[in-house]
C-alpha positions, -999 to +999 in steps of 0.1 A: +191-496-069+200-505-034+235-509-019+233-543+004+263-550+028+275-586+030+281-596+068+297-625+075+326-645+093+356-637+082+388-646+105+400-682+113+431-695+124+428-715+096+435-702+059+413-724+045+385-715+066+391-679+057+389-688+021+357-708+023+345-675+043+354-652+018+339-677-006+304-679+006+301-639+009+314-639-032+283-658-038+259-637-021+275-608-035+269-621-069+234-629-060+228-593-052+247-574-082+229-602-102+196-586-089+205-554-106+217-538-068+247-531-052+267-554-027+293-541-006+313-571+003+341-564+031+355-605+024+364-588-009+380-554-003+403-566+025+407-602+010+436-615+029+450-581+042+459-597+080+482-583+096+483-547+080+461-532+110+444-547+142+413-569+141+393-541+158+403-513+134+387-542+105+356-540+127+352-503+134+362-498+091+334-525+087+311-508+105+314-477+092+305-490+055+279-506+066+263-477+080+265-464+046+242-492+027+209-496+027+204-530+043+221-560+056+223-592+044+239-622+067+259-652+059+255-685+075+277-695+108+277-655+118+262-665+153+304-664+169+315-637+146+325-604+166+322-583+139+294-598+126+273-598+160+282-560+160+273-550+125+234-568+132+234-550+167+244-517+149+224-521+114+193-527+138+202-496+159+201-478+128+168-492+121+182-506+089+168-537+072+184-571+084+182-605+065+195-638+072+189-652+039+185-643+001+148-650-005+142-622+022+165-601+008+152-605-031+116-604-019+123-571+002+149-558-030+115-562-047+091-544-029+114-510-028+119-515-067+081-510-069+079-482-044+106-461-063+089-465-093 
């Protein structure tokens, strides 16, 4: 079983942008825990918490979970996300496995299921 962190857009000026944000990373995160792995899913744990720290402790606490998984999985329209740009940058530091879409991820997911066995 692999633990997959969810990286995404989150912040908008617009609450209804942050909702379709949070939206699109529930779905990939139920992609994933339907796979039989893990997803760690930051849109979920801090759903709607603005306001209770700065932006950049978010990013730093963000970045230190997903140091903690075992690959990266990226939602769509990440390309002017801050935090998103950093967690690739850092996850490929690492030398951990990055995605940009679920067939990649599954297809990858699959292979280590084979090699653990």
């Amino acid at each position: 079983m692999k633990v997959i962190y969810v990286a995404g857009p989150y912040r908008s000026p617009y609450v209804y942008q942050i909702w379709e944000n949070i939206q699109v990373a529930r779905d990939f995160a139920l992609a994933i825990w339907n796979q039989g792995h893990v997803a760690l899913c930051p849109h979920l744990n801090s759903m709607f918490f603005e306001g209770i720290t700065t932006p950049k402790q978010f990013i730093l606490g963000t970045l230190e979970l997903m140091r903690r998984c075992d690959a990266v999985v990226v939602l769509p329209r990440y390309e002017n996300s801050e935090g998103t740009v950093g967690e690739i940058a850092e996850a490929k530091r690492l030398g951990k496995p990055v995605f940009f879409n679920l067939a990649e991820l599954f297809i990858w997911l699959e292979s280590q299921t084979t090699q653990d066995q």
